[in-house]
Structures are given as structure tokens and as C-alpha cells.
N, C-alpha and C positions, 0 to 999 in steps of 0.2 A: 784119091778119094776126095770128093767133094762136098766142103761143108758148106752149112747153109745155117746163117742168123738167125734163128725164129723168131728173137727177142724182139719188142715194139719198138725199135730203136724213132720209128717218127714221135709216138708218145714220150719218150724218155728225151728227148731234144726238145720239145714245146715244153715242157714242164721243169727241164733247168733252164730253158729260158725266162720261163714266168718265176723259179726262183731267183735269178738272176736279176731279172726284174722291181722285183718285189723289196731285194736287197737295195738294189739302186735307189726306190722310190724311199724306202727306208733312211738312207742316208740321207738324200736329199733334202728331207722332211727334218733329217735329226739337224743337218747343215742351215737348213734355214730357218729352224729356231734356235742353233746355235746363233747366227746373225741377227736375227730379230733380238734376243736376249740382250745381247754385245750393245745393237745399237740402241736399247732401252736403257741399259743401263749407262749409257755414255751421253743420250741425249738427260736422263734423269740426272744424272751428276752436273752437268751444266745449268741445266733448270735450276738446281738447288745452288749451285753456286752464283746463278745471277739473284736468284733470291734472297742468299746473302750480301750478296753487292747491295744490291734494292733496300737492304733493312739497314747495312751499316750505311749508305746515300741519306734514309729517311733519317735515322739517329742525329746524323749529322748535321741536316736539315732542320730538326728539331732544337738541336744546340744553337747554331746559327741563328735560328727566328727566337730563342730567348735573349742572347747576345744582343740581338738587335734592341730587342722591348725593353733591356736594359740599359740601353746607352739612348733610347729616344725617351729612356724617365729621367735619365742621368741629366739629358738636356732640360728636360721639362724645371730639376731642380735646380738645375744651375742658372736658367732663366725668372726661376722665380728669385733665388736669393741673390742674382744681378737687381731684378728687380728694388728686393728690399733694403739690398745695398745701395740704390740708386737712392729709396726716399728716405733710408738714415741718413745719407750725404745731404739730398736737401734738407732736413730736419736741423741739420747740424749747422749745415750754411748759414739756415735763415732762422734759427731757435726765438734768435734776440729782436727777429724782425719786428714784432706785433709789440711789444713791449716799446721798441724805439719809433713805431707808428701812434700808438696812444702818443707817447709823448712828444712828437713833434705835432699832433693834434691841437694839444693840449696848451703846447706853446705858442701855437699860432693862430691861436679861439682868439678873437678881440671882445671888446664889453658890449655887451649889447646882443648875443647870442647864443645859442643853447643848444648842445644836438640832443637829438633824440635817440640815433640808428646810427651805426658803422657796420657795416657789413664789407669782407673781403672776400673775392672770388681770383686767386692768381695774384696776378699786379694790380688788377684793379679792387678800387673801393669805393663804397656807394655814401654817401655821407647822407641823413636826413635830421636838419635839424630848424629851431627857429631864429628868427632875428629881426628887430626893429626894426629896421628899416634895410632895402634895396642899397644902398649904400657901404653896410656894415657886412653883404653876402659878397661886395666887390672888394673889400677891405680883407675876408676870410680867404678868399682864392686867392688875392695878389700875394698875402702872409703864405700860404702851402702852395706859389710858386716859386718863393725864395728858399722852401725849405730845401736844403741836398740830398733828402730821402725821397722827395715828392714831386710832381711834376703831372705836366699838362691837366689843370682843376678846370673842368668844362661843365657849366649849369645845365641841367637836366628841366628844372621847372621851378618857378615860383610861383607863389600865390596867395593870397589875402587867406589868414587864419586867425579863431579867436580862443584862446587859450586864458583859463581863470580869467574872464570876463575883463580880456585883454587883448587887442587889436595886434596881431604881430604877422611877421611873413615868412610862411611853410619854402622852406625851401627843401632841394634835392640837387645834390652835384655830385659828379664824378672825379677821381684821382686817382694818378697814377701811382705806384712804387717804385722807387728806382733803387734795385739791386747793387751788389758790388757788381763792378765788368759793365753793365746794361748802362748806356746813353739814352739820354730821357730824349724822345720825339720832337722836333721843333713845336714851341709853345704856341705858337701863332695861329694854326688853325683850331684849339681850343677857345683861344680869345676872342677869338670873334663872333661866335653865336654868344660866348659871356656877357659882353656888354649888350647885346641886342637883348637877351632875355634880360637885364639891367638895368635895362629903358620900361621894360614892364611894370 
């Protein structure tokens, strides 16, 4: 006896093939957003961990650039109190200078002369005073170039003055200071414009 299939067997073959299909596309879909996932969260974990690198770098950056503004203030103060130590040293040096200046002034004033002005800028000093005669301004510079605080006294200007209705001569000259350690300048090219304005 001969049987015979009736059943759609072409229908029932297309249609586990489309479920077959459908499963396939299924996984595929579920596989590659399993991966998609995988590689989100593996490229997100690296993001975040360079972004903690990035924040602990800036921190430390941070620290670093205060460190620095702290040691270029540290200079700043250590430059200045070199400084201040530098002018209480001179201070200290030369306290007795101007006291031992008056008085070698003082001692080496001849009769017949008067100052009016001392002025000191550094080593130098400006003397403005008066004196009877041309004579007695060459008599005051030859006295304060003997002095050993004092050196090279070069005349700046004389000139006819009448003071309490008295005939005398304005002068103006310059002098040197001479420090401890400091060697006074050869005298000689002071003295020579001296006498010439002398002759005046």
C-alpha cells in the first residue's frame, strides 16, 4: 500500500526556516548589544579613570603653582631684609660719619669765614659759605685737604657778596668723604681749577 504525505511539508520547511531565522537574528541583535554594552562600559571606565588621572595631574598642578608663589615671595622677602640688612650695615658703618664730618669742618674753618650750607649726597659734600677774602677760600680747602676724613676740595664758584652791609665772597666747593677702606682720588686734578677760580 502506498502512502502519500498530504501535509504542506514546503510550508512547514519555509517557516522553521524563518523561525530559525528570526532566532538567529535574535541572538545576533542580543550578541551585539551584549558587545556594544561590554565595549561601553570598558571604554567608560577608562574615560573616568583618565579623568581621575586629569583631576589628581590638575590638583597637583595646583599645589605645585602655590609652592612656587611661595618661594618667589620667600625670595621677594629675603631680598628685601638682605636689603635692610644691607642699609643697617651701612648705618652702622657710618652712624659716627656726620658727627666726625661737622667736626673736622669745624676744625679746619680758618678766621675770617662762615658757612652758610653743608649739604651731603653719598661721599660727596657741597659746602656754601662766606669768606673775606679769595685767600682765606684757599686757606679752607688746603685745611680739608689735610684732613684724613676729607679729600679732593674743588671750588665750584666765587663771587662778590654783600652781607649786613658788608663786602665778603659767596663761595661754593665741593669735598670728598673718605671712608674706612676707600683711598681718596689723586688731589691734583681738583687743584687746579682751585687756584684758577682763586685768581678770581
Amino acid at each position: 500500500m502506498i502512502r502519500v504525505n498530504l501535509l504542506p511539508h514546503r510550508e512547514m520547511k519555509r517557516a522553521a526556516q524563518q523561525r530559525a531565522f528570526i532566532v538567529a537574528s535574535v541572538a545576533m541583535v542580543a550578541l551585539g548589544a551584549g558587545v556594544i554594552f561590554l565595549v561601553h562600559g570598558v571604554l567608560a571606565s577608562r574615560i573616568e579613570s583618565q579623568k581621575a588621572r586629569n583631576r589628581f595631574l590638575d590638583e597637583q598642578i595646583a599645589s605645585l603653582d602655590k609652592q612656587i608663589e611661595d618661594i618667589r615671595r620667600l625670595r621677594e622677602q629675603t631680598q628685601q631684609l638682605l636689603a635692610r640688612k644691607r642699609v643697617v650695615e651701612t648705618l652702622q658703618s657710618n652712624r659716627a660719619e656726620v658727627v666726625q664730618l661737622f667736626d673736622q669742618i669745624a676744625r679746619q674753618l680758618p678766621d675770617g669765614v662762615y658757612l652758610r650750607n653743608i649739604k651731603q649726597t653719598g661721599t660727596k659734600v657741597n659746602i656754601v659759605g662766606y669768606a673775606q677774602s679769595n685767600a682765606r677760600v684757599s686757606t679752607l680747602m688746603r685745611n680739608l685737604e689735610s684732613s684724613p676724613s676729607l679729600a679732593n676740595a674743588t671750588l665750584v664758584e666765587i663771587k662778590s657778596a654783600t652781607v649786613s652791609n658788608q663786602r665778603l665772597n659767596e663761595f661754593i666747593l665741593n669735598v670728598d668723604v673718605v671712608r674706612a677702606g676707600d683711598q681718596p682720588a689723586p688731589a691734583g686734578a681738583a687743584n687746579a681749577p682751585r687756584s684758577d677760580a682763586a685768581k678770581k
